[in-house]
One Martini backbone bead per residue (centre of mass of N, CA, C, O) as a GRO file, in nm:
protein
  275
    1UNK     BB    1   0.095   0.033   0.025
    2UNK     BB    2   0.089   0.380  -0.017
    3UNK     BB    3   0.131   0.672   0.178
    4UNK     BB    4   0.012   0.816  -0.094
    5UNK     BB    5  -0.279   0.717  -0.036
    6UNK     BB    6  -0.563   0.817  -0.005
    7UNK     BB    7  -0.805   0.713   0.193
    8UNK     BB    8  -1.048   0.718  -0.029
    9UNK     BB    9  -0.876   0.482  -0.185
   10UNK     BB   10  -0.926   0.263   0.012
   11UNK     BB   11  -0.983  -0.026   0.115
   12UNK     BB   12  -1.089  -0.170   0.406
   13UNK     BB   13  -0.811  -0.330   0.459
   14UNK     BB   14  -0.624  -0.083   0.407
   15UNK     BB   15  -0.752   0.038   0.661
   16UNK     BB   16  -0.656  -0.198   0.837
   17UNK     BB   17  -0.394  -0.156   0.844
   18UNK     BB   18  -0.356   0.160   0.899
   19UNK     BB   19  -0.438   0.116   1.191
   20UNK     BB   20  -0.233  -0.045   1.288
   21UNK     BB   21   0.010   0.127   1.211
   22UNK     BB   22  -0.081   0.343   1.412
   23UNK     BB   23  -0.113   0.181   1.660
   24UNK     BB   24   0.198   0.082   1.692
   25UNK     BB   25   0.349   0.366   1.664
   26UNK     BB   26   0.211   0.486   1.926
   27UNK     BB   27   0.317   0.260   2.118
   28UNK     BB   28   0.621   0.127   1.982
   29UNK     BB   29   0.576  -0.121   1.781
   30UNK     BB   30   0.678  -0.358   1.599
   31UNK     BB   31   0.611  -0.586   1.409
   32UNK     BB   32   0.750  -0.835   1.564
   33UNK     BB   33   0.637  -0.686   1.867
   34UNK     BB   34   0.313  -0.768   1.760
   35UNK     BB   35   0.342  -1.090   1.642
   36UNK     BB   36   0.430  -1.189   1.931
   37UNK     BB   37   0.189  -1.085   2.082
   38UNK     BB   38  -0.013  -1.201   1.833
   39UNK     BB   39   0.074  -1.499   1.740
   40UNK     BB   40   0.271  -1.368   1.520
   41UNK     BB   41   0.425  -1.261   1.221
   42UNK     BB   42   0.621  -0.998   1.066
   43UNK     BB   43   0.493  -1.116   0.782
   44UNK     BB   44   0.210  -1.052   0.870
   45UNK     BB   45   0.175  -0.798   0.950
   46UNK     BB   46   0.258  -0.642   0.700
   47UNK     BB   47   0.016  -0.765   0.537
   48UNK     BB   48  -0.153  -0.602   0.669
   49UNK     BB   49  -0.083  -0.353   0.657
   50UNK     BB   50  -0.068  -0.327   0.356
   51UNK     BB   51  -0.350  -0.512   0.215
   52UNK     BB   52  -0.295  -0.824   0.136
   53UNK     BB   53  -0.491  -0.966   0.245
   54UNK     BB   54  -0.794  -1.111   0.213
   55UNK     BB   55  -0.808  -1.183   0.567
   56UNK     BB   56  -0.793  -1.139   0.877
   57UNK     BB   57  -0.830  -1.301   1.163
   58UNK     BB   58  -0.963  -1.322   1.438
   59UNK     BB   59  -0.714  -1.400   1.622
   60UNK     BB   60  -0.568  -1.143   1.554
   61UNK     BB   61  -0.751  -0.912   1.615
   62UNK     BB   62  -0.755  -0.995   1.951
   63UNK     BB   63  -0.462  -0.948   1.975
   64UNK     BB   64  -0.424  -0.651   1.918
   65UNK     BB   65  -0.618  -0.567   2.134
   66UNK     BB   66  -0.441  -0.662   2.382
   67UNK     BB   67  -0.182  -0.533   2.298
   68UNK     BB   68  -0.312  -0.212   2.234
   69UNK     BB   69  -0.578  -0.169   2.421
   70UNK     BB   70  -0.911  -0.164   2.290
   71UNK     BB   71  -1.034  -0.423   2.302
   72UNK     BB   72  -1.303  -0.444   2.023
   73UNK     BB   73  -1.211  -0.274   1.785
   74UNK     BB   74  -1.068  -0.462   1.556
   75UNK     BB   75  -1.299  -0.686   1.558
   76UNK     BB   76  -1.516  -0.468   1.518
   77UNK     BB   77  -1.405  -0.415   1.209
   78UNK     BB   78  -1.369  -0.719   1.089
   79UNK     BB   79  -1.646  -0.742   1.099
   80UNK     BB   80  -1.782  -0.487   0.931
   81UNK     BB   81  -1.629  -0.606   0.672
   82UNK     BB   82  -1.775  -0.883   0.687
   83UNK     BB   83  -2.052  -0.762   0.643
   84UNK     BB   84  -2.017  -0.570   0.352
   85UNK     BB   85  -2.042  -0.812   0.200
   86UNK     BB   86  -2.343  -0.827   0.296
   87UNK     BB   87  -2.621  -0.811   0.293
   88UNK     BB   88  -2.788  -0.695   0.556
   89UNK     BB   89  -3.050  -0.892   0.559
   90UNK     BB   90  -2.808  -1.119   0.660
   91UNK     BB   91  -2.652  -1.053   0.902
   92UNK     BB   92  -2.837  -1.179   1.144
   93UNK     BB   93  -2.783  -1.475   1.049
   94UNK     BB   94  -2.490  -1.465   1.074
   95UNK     BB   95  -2.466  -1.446   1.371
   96UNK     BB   96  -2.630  -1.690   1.417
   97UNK     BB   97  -2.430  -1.908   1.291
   98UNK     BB   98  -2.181  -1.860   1.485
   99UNK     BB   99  -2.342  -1.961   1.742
  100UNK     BB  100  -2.406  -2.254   1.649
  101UNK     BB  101  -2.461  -2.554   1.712
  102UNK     BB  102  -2.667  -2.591   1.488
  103UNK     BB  103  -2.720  -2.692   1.117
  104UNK     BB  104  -3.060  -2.741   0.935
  105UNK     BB  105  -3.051  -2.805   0.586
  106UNK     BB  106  -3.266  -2.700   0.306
  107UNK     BB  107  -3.166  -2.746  -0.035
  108UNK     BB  108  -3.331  -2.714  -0.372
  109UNK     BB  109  -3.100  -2.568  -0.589
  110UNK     BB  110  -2.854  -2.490  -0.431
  111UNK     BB  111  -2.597  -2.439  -0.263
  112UNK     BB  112  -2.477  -2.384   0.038
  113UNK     BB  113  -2.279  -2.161   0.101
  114UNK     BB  114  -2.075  -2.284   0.296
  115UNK     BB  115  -2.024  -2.507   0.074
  116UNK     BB  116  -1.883  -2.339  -0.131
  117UNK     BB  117  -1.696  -2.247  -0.402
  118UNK     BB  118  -1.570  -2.042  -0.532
  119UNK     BB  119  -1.695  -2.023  -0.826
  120UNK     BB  120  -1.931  -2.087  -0.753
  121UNK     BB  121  -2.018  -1.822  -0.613
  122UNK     BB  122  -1.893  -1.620  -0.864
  123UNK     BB  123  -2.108  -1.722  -1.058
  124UNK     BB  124  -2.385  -1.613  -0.816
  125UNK     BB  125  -2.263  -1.316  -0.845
  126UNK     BB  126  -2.280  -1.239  -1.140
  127UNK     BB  127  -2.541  -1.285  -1.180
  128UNK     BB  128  -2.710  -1.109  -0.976
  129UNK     BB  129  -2.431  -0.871  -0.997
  130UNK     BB  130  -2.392  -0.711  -1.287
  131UNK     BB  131  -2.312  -0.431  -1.136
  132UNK     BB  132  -2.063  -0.538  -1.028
  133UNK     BB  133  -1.757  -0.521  -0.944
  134UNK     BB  134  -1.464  -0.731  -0.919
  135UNK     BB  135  -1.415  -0.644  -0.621
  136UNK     BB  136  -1.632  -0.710  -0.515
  137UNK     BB  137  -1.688  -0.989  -0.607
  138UNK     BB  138  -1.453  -1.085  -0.406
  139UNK     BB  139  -1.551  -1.012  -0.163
  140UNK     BB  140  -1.808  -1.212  -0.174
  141UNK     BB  141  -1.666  -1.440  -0.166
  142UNK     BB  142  -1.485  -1.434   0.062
  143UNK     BB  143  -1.709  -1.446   0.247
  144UNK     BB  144  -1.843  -1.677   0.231
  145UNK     BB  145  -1.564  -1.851   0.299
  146UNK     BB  146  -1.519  -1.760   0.566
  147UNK     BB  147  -1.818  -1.913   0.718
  148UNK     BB  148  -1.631  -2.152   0.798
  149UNK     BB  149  -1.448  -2.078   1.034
  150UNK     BB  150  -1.669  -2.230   1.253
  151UNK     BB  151  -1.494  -2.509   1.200
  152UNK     BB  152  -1.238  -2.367   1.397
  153UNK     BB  153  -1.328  -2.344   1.654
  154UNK     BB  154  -1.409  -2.509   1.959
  155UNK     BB  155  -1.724  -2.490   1.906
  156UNK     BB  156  -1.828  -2.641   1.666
  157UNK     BB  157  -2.075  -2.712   1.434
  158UNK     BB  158  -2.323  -2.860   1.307
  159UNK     BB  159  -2.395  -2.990   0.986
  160UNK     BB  160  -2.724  -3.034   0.842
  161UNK     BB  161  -2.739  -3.134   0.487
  162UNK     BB  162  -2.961  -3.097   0.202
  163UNK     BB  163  -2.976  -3.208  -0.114
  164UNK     BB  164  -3.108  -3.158  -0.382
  165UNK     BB  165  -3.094  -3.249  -0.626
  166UNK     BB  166  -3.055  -3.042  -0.844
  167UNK     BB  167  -2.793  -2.902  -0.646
  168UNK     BB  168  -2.617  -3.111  -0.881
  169UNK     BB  169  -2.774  -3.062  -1.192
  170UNK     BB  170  -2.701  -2.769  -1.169
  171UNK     BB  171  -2.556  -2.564  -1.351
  172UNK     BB  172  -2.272  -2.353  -1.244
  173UNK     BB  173  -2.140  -2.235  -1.531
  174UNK     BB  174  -1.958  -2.532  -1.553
  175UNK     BB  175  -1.894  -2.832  -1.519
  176UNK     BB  176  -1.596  -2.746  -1.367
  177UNK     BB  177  -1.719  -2.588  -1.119
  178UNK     BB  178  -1.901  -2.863  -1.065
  179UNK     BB  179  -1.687  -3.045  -0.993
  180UNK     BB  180  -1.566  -2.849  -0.746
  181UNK     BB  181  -1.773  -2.901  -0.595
  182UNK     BB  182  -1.864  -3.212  -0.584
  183UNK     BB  183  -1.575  -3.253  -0.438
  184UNK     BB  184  -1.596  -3.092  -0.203
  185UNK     BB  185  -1.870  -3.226  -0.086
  186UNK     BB  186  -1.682  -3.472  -0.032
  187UNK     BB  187  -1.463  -3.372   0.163
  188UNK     BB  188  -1.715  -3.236   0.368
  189UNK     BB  189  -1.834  -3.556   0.439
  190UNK     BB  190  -1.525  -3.616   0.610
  191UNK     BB  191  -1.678  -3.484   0.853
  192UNK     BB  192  -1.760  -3.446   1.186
  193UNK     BB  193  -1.957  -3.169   1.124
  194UNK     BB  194  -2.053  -3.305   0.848
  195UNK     BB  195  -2.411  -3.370   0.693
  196UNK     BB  196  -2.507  -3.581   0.413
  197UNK     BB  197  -2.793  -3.539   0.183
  198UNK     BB  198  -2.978  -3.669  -0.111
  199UNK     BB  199  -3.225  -3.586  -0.255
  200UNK     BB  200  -3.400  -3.699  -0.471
  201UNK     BB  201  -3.654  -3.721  -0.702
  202UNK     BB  202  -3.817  -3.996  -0.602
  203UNK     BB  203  -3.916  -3.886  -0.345
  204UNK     BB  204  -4.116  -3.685  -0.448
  205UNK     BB  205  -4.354  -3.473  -0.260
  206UNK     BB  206  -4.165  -3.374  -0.074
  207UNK     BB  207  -3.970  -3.210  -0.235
  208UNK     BB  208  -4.161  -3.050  -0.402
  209UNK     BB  209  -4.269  -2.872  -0.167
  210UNK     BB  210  -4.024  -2.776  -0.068
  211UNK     BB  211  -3.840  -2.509   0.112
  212UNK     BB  212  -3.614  -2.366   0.173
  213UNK     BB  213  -3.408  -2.402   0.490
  214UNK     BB  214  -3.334  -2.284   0.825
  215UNK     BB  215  -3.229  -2.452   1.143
  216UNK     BB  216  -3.088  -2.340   1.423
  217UNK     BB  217  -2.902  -2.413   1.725
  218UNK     BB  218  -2.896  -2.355   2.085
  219UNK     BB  219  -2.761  -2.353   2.400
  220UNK     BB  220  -2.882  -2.040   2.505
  221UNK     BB  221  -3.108  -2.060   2.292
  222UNK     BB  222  -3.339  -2.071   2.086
  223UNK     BB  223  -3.472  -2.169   1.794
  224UNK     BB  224  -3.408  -2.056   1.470
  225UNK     BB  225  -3.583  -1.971   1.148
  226UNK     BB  226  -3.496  -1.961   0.773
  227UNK     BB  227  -3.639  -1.785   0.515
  228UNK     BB  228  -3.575  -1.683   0.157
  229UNK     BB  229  -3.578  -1.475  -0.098
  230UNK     BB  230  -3.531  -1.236  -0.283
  231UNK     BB  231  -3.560  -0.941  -0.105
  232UNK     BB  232  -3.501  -1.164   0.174
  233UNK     BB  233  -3.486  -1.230   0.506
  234UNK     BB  234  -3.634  -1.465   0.757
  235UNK     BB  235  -3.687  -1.434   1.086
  236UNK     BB  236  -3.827  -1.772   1.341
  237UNK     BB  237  -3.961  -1.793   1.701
  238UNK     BB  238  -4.217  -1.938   1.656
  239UNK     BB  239  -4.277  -2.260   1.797
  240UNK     BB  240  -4.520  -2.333   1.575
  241UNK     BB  241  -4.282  -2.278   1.349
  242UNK     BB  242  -4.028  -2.445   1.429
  243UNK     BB  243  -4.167  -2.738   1.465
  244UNK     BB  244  -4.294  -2.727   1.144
  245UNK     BB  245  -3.985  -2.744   1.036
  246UNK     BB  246  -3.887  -3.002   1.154
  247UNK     BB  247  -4.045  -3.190   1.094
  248UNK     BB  248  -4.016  -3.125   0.752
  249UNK     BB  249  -3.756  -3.227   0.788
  250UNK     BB  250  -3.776  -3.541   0.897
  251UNK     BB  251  -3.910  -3.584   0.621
  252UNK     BB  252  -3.659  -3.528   0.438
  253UNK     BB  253  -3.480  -3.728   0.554
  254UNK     BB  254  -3.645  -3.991   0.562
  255UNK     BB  255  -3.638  -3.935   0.176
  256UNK     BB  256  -3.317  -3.966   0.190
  257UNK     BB  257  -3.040  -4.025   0.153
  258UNK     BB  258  -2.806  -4.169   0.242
  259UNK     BB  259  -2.505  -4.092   0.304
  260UNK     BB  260  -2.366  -4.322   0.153
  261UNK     BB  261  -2.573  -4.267  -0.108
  262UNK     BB  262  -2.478  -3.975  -0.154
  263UNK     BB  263  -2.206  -4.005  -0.238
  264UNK     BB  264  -2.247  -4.199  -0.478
  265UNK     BB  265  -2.397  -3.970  -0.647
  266UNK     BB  266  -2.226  -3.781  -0.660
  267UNK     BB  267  -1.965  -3.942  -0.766
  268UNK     BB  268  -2.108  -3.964  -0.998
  269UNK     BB  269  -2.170  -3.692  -1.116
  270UNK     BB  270  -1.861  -3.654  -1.151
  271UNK     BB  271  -1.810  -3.816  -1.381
  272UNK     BB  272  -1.992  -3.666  -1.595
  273UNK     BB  273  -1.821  -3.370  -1.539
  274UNK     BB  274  -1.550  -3.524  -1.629
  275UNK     BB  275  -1.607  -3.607  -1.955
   0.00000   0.00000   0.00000
């Protein structure tokens, strides 16, 4: 990042570099005792400050909070630069995703964001919002590939998604992009915290009548369904609203095929798209 560039001229990032660095050198610290204070390397901190990676960590953020004594300043730039990426009406819901113990999923057409690879996400952000710029969109992408980040944390969330055959068989972009897709959901299937299910075609009327939803549920609060339409989303959090949507799940699930035979057919369907 160059030191004579217009701050009104910086992205994000690297206004949160450059405040790292107002603030360190406030302190009197260097990169390398910034990034002993926060378990990180000098040359971890030098790319925060130049605004080159993708996005600092959370445990940086959290790092330097403790080592400038700022309290939870930096974690909460870098948490609304991560919500900035996102349409504000879904912001809800990542809060609520972020602190969820279950993750019940039901995707009838796209595969569910969090489990998307960067091309995957990148072709429906582009086909969406035709006139961002590659800036955005790359924004829109890295935001959604962090989701991911949830399954990193000290107690992840189980996540257990349900994926219409639709989802498996909508191209989306071309073949290549659908193999890598297909590719990610079989090692995301490796997971002990994360559970696929593929709803077939021949499931018949459980599968037709169902609408995407999401159902949270949380050690410490209510279970909360999220529903999303085009032009936004809507959280529900009365007790006989989110009882029949886990009905409606239990019966999705048990029309849908098991794990073992989940992966077998996403298999097949991969061997299709690399012919």
């Amino acid at each position: 990042m160059d030191e004579a560039t217009p701050p009104d001229h910086l992205n994000p990032l690297q206004r949160f570099g450059r405040d790292v660095k107002q603030v360190r050198l406030a302190r009197k610290l260097t990169q390398k005792g910034l990034g002993r204070a926060a378990g990180y390397s000098e040359a971890y901190v030098s790319r925060v400050e130049a605004g080159l990676l993708a996005r600092p960590s959370e445990k940086f953020a959290k790092g330097i909070d403790i080592a400038f004594g700022t309290g939870e300043l930096f974690t909460g730039l870098l948490q609304r630069i991560d919500e900035g990426d996102h349409p504000s009406w879904f912001v809800p819901y990542l809060n609520l995703e972020r602190r969820a113990s279950r993750i019940l999923d039901y995707s009838a057409n796209l595969v569910k964001g969090i489990l998307q690879t960067e091309d995957y996400a990148r072709t429906i952000f582009r086909i969406s919002n035709p006139q961002a710029s590659a800036e955005g969109i790359e924004g829109k992408v890295a935001a959604r590939i962090r989701r991911r980040e949830v399954f990193d944390g000290e107690a992840p969330p189980l996540l257990w998604s349900i994926l219409h055959e639709a989802c498996l068989r909508t191209v989306v972009g071309c073949a290549e992009v659908m193999a890598g897709q297909l590719d990610y959901l079989l090692t995301a299937a490796t997971s002990p915290q994360i559970k696929l299910q593929v709803l077939p075609f021949t499931a018949g009327a459980p599968a037709a009548h169902a609408k995407p939803f999401t159902v949270l549920r949380f050690t410490d609060s209510p279970t909360v369904l999220y529903t999303e339409t085009r032009v936004g989303g809507r959280m529900h959090d009365v007790a006989q609203t989110v009882d029949a949507a886990l009905d409606d799940y239990d019966l999705l699930r048990a029309h849908a095929l098991s794990p073992d035979r989940s992966v077998a057919l996403i298999k097949t369907l991969l061997k299709e798209y690399r012919v």
